[in-house]
C-alpha positions in Angstrom: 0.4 -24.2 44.6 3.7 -23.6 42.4 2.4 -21.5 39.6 4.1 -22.7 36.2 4.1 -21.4 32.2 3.7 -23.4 29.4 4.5 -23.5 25.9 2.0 -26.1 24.2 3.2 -27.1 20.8 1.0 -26.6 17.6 2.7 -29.4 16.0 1.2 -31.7 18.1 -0.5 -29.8 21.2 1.7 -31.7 23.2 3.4 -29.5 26.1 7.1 -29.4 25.0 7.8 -26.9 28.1 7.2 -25.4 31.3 9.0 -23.5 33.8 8.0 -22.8 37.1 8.0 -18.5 37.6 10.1 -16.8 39.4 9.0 -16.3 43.4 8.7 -13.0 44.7 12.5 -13.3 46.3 13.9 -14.6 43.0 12.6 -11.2 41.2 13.8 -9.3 44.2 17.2 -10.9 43.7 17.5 -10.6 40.3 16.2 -6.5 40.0 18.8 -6.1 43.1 21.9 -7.5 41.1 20.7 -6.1 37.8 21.0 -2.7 39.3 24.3 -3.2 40.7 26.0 -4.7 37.5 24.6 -2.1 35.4 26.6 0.6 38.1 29.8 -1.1 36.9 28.9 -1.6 33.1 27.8 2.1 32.5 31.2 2.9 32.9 32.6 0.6 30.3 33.5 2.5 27.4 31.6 1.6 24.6 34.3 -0.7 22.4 34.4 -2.7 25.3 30.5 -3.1 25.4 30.3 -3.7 21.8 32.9 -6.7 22.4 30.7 -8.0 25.1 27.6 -7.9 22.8 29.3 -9.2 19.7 30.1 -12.5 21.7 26.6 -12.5 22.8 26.0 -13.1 18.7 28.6 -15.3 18.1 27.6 -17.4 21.1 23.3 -17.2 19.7 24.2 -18.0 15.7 26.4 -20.9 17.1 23.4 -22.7 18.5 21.6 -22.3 15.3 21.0 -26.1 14.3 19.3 -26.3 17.6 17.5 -23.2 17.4 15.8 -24.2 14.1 13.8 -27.2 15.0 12.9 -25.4 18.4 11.4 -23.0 17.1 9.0 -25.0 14.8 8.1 -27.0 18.0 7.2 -24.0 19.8 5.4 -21.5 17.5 5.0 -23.9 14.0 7.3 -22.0 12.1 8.6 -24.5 9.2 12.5 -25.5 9.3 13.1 -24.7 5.7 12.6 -21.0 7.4 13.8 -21.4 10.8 17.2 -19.7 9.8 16.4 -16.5 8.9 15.2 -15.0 11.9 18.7 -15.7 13.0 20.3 -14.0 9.5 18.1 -11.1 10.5 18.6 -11.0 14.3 22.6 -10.6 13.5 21.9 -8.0 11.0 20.0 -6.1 13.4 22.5 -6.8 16.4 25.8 -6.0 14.2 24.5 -2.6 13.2 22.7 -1.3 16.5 26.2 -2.6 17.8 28.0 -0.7 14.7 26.5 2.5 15.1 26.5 2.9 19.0 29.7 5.2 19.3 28.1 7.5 17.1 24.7 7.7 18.4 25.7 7.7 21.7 28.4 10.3 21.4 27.4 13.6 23.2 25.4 16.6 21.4 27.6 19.7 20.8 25.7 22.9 20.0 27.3 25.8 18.4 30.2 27.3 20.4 30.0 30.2 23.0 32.6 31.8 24.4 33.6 31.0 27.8 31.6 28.0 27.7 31.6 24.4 27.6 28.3 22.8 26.3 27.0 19.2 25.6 24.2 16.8 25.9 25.1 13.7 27.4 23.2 10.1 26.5 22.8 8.5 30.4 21.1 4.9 30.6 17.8 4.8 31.8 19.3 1.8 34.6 17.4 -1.9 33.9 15.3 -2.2 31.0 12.8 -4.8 30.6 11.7 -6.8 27.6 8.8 -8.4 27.2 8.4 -10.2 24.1 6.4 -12.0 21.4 6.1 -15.4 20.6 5.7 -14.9 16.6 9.2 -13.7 15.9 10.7 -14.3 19.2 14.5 -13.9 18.7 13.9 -10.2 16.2 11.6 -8.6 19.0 13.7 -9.2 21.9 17.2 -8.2 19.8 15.7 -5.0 18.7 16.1 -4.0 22.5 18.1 -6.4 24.1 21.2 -5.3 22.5 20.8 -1.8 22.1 19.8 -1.3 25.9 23.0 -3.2 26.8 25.1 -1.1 24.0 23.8 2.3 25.9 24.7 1.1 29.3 22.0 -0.5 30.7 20.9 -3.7 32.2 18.3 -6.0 31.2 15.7 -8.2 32.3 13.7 -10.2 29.4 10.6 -11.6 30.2 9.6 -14.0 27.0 6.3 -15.3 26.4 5.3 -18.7 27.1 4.6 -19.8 23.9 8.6 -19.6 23.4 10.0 -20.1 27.0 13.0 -21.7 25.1 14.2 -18.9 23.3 14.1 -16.6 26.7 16.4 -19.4 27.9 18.6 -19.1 24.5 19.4 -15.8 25.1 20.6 -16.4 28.4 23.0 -19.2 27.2 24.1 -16.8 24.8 24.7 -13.9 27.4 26.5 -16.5 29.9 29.1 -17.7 27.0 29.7 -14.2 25.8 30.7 -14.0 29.6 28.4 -10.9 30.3 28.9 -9.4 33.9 26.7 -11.6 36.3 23.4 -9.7 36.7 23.4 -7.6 33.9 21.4 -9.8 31.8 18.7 -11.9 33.4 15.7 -14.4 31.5 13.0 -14.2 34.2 9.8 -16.7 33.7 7.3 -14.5 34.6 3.1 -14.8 35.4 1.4 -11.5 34.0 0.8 -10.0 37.4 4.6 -10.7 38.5 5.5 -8.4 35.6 2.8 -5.7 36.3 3.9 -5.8 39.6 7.6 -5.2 38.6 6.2 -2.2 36.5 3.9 -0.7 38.8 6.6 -1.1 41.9 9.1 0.5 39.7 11.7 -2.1 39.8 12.9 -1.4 36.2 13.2 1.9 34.5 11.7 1.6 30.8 9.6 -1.3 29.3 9.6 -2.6 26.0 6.4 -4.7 25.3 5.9 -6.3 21.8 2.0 -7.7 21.6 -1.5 -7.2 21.2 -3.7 -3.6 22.0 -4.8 -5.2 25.4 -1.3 -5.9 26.4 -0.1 -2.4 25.6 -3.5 -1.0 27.8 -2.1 -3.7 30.8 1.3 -2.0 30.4 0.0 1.5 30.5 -2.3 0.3 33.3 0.5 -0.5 35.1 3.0 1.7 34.5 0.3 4.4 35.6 1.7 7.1 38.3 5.2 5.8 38.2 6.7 7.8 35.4 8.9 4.9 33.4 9.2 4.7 29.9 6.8 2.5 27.6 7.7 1.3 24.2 4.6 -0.3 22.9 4.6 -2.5 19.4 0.9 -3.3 19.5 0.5 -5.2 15.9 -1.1 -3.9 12.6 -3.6 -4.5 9.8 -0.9 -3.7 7.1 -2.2 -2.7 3.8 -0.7 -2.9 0.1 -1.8 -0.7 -2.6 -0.5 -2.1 -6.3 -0.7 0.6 -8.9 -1.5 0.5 -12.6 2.3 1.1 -13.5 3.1 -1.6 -11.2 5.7 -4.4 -12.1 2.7 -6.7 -12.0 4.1 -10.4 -11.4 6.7 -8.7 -8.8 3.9 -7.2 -6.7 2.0 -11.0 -6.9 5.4 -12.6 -5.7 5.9 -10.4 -3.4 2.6 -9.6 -1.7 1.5 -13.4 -1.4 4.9 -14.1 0.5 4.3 -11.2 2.7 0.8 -12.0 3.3 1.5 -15.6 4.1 4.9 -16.0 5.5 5.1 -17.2 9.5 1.2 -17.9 8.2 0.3 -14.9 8.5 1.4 -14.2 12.3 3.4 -11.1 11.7 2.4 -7.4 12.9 3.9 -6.2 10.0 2.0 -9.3 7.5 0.0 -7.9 4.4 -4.1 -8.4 5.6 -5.7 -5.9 3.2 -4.4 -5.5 -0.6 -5.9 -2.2 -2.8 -5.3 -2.7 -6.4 -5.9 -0.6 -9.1 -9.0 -2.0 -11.1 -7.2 -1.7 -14.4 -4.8 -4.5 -12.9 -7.4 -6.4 -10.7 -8.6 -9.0 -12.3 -4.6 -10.3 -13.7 -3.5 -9.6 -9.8 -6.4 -11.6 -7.9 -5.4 -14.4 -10.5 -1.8 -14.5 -9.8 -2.1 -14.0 -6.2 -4.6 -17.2 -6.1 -2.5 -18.9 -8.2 0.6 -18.9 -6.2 -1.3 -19.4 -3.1 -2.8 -22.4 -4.1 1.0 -23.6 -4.5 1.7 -23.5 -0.7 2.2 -26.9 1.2 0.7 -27.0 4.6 2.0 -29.2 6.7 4.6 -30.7 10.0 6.7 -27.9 10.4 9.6 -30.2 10.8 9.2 -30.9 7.5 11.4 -29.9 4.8 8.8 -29.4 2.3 6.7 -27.8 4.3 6.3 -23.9 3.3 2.9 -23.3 5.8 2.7 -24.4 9.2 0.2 -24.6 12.1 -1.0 -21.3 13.6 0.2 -20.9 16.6 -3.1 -22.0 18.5 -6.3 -23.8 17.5 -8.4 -20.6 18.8 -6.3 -18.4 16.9 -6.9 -20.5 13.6 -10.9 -20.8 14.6 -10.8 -16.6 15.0 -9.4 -16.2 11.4 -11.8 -18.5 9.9 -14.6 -16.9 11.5 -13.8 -13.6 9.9 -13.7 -14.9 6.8 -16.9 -16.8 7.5 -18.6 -13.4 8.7 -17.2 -12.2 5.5 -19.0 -14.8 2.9 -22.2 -14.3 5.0 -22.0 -10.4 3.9 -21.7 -11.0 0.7 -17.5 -11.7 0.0 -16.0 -14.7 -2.1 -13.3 -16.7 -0.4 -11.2 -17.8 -3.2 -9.1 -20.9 -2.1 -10.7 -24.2 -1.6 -9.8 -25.7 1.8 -9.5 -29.1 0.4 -6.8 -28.3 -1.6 -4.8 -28.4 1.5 -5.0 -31.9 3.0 -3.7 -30.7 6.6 -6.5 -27.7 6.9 -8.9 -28.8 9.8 -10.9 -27.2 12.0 -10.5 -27.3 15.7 -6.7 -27.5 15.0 -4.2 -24.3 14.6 -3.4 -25.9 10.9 -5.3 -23.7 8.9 -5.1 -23.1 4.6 -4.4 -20.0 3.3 -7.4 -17.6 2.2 -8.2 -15.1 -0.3 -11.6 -13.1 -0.2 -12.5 -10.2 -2.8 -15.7 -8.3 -2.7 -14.5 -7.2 0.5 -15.4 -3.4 2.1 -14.6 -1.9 5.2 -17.9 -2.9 7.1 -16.4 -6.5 7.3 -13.7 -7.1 10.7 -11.9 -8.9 7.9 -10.7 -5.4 6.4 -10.4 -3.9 10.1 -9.6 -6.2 12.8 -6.0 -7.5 12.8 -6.6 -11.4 11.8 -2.5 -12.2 12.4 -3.5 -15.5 9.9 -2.8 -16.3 6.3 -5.8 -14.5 5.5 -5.9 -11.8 2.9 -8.9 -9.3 1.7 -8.3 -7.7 -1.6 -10.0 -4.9 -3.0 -10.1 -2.9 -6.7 -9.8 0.9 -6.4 -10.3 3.7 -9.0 -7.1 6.1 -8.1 -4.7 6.7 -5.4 -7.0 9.1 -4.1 -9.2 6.2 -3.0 -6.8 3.9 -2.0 -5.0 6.4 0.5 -8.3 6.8 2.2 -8.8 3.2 2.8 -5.3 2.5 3.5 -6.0 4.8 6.5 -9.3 3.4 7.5 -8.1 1.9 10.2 -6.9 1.7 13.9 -3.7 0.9 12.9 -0.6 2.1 11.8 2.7 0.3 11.5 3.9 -0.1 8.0 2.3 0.1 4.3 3.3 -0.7 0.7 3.3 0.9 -2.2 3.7 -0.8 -5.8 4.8 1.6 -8.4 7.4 2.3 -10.8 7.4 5.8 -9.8 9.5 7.0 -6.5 8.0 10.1 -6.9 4.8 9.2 -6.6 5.3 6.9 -3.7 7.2 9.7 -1.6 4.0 11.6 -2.4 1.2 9.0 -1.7 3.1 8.2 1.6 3.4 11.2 3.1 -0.7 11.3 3.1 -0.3 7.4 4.8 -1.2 7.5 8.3 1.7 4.8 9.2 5.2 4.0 10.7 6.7 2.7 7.4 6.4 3.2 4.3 7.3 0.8 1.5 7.8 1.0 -2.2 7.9 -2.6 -4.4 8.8 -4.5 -0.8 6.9 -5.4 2.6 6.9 -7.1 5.7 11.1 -6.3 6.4 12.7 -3.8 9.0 15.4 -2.2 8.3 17.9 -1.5 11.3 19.0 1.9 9.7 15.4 2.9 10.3 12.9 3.7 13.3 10.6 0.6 14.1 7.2 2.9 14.9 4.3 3.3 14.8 0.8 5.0 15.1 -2.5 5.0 16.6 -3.4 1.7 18.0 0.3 0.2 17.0 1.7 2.2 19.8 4.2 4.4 20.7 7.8 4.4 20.9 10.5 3.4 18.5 13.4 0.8 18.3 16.6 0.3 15.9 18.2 3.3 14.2 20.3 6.2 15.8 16.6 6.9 17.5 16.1 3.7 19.2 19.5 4.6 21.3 17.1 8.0 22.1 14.6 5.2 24.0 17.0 3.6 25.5 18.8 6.9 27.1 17.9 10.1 28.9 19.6 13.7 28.0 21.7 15.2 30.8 23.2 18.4 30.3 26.5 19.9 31.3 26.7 23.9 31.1 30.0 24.9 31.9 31.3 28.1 32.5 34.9 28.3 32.2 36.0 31.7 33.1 34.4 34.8 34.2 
C-alpha cells in the first residue's frame, strides 16, 4: 500500500491535494545529492550565494497571483490577506540575505604577537525544515534562506495541510537555477522524517509546531547529537495600561487576536487591562469584533475565514464552553455571524471576561479567534499573570511610557517583548523563545549562529 498526504480544504473539506511520500530510496537519493551539492556550494563566496538566493525571491513573488488563492484553499486564509505573507517573506529573505557578509565574517579577538587568530562560521552540512501550515511560506523562509546564505543545503519537509507551498518553493529554487540537490521539497510521513533524524541523515532540524511535535523531534533526535530549533507556539498575552493610547490598543489588539483567525503562535489569547480602562477597552474590543465578516475565503469581503479544521474549531469552542460553565461571559453572539456552525472549521470570533487562570482558556494555547480578557490593579499583578504560563514567545505592552515598558519587560518571562504593537517579527531581531515555546532562534545576526558551527584557527607565525 502507497502511503499518501493530504491537504483537505476548509473551504469546502474537499481534498484539493495529495502527494504520494517519498520511498525509502527517494530519501536516500535526495540526502545523498544534498550532501554533495552543499560540498561545492560552501565554497561559493557569499555575493554569489546571495545572487542565487535573491533569484529564489524574485522567482516566489512572481507566482504571487497564484499563490494567493492557494493559500485560502489550503489553510482558509482570506485573499484580501493572502499577500502579505509574501510582503513579509521578502522582507525577511532580503535582510537575512543583506546582512549575511557581516554575520558570517570571521571573529577577530584582540591581537597577539606572533599570532594569527579567528573564529570561522562553517555550515552545519543539510539542514532540514519542517514547517507549519498556518503561516507556511514565513516559517520555512526564516530558515530556508539563511541555511542556504551560510552554506548549507536544505531539505524542507512541509506539512500536509499546505503540500502546495513545499512545492512552491521548489519552483522557486529550480528558476533561480539553484545547484541540483542543494534544495530539495520532500513529501514526507512522520516516521520517514524521524527516521531521517534519528539515522542522522541531516545535521540540524528546524521544526515549527505544536509541544508534542517538538517532544517527537527531541525523541528522535536523542543520542545523535544534531541541532534542534524548536518554535513550539504560545499563549501570548497583552497588558494595556492606564496611560495607554486607548482606541490604538483596541485596534490593534482585536487585529492581533483575530488575524489568520486566530491560528498564529504569536496571536493575542489573553488581554490584562488596567481596571481604570476596562470597562471602555472590553467595549471597543467587542465592538470592532462584532464588525468582522466570516466567510468563503475566496471572497473579497471576507476578513475571517474557516479554521483550519473542524476539530480545531470544536477544541476552541469547548474552551470557551468550559469557561461559561465556570462562571465566564462570552461576549459575542454567534448568530451575528451567519457562517458560524458547528461541526465545521468556520467558527465566529469570541470574547470572554470574568476569566482567571483556573480556566484552559487562560492557559492552554487555543490557536482560534478566541480571546479572554481580564482587569488588573497594577503592573505588579499583571506581570505575574502574564507569566502564568507554560509559554513564552512574545508579549505586549500598551503604554505611553518606554521606560516603563523596558522595565516591566525585563520581569516578562518571554522571547519578545512589545510596546504599542503585537503579533509581527522583526528580521533584525532573534525569533525565540522560552519554556514550552522551545529552544533555538532564527533571523537576526544570531540565527546565522544556528545555522553554523565555530572553528578555530590558532596560528603561530614565528617562533
Amino acid at each position: 500500500m502507497i502511503d499518501v498526504v493530504r491537504c483537505v480544504s476548509p473551504v469546502d473539506g474537499r481534498i484539493y491535494a495529495e502527494r504520494e511520500v517519498a520511498s525509502d530510496a527517494a530519501i536516500t537519493a535526495a540526502l545523498s545529492a544534498a550532501r554533495e551539492a552543499q560540498r561545492a556550494w560552501r565554497r561559493l563566496d557569499i555575493a554569489r550565494r546571495a545572487a542565487f538566493c535573491s533569484a529564489f525571491v524574485d522567482a516566489m513573488l512572481a507566482m504571487r497571483d497564484e499563490i494567493v488563492p492557494e493559500l485560502a484553499w489550503q489553510m482558509g486564509r482570506p485573499v484580501r490577506y493572502g499577500a502579505g505573507e509574501l510582503r513579509g517573506f521578502e522582507e525577511r529573505a532580503r535582510h537575512m540575505i543583506g546582512i549575511a557578509e557581516s554575520a558570517l565574517a570571521p571573529l577577530r579577538p584582540e591581537p597577539k604577537d606572533k599570532f594569527e587568530r579567528w573564529i570561522a562560521r562553517e555550515p552545519l552540512g543539510v539542514v532540514m525544515v519542517v514547517a507549519p501550515w498556518n503561516y507556511p511560506y514565513l516559517t520555512a523562509v526564516n530558515t530556508v534562506v539563511p541555511a542556504l546564505m551560510a552554506g548549507n543545503a536544505v531539505i524542507l519537509k512541509h506539512a500536509a495541510q499546505t503540500l502546495l507551498v513545499g512545492e512552491r518553493f521548489q519552483k522557486a529554487a529550480d528558476a533561480a537555477g539553484l545547484p541540483a540537490g542543494l534544495f530539495q521539497n520532500l513529501a514526507l510521513s512522520h516516521a520517514q522524517t524521524a527516521r531521517i533524524i534519528a539515522g542522522r541523515g541531516v545535521d540540524q532540524v528546524n521544526f515549527t509546531g505544536s509541544v508534542a511535535g517538538g517532544k517527537a523531534m527531541e525523541s528522535a533526535a536523542s543520542g545523535t547529537f544534531i541541532g534542534l530549533g524548536l518554535e513550539l507556539g504560545g499563549k501570548d498575552p497583552a497588558y494595556v495600561r492606564a496611560d495607554a493610547d486607548l482606541a490604538q490598543a483596541v485596534e490593534n489588539l482585536v487585529d492581533g487576536a483575530f488575524f489568520n483567525s486566530g491560528q498564529s503562535c504569536c496571536g493575542i489569547e489573553r488581554i490584562y487591562v488596567h481596571r481604570d480602562l476596562y470597562p471602555q477597552f472590553v467595549e471597543g474590543f467587542v465592538e470592532l469584533t462584532k464588525s468582522y465578516v466570516l466567510g468563503d475565503p475566496l471572497d473579497e469581503a471576507t476578513t475571517l475565514g474557516p479554521m483550519v479544521k473542524a476539530e480545531a474549531a470544536a477544541f476552541a469552542r469547548g474552551q470557551v464552553a468550559e469557561a461559561v460553565r465556570a462562571g465566564a461571559r462570552a461576549l459575542i453572539d454567534p448568530g451575528l455571524f451567519p457562517r458560524d456552525r458547528e461541526g465545521t472549521p468556520y467558527m465566529a470570533p469570541q470574547v470572554v471576561v470574568e476569566v482567571n487562570h483556573q480556566m484552559g482558556l487562560m492557559r492552554e494555547e487555543s490557536f482560534a479567534p478566541t480571546v479572554g480578557i481580564m482587569p488588573v490593579a497594577d503592573d505588579a499583578e499583571a506581570v505575574a499573570l502574564m507569566n502564568d504560563s507554560p509559554y513564552g514567545l512574545t508579549a505586549s505592552l500598551w503604554t505611553s511610557d518606554p521606560e516603563a515598558a523596558a522595565r516591566l519587560g525585563a520581569e516578562i518571562e518571554t522571547g519578545t517583548v512589545f510596546m504599542n504593537r503585537c503579533d509581527y517579527l522583526d528580521p533584525a531581531l532573534a525569533w525565540t523563545g522560552v519554556k514550552d515555546t522551545g529552544r533555538g532562534a532564527t533571523l537576526s545576526r544570531i540565527g546565522y549562529e544556528t545555522l553554523t558551527r565555530p572553528k578555530s584557527f590558532h596560528l603561530r607565525t614565528a617562533f
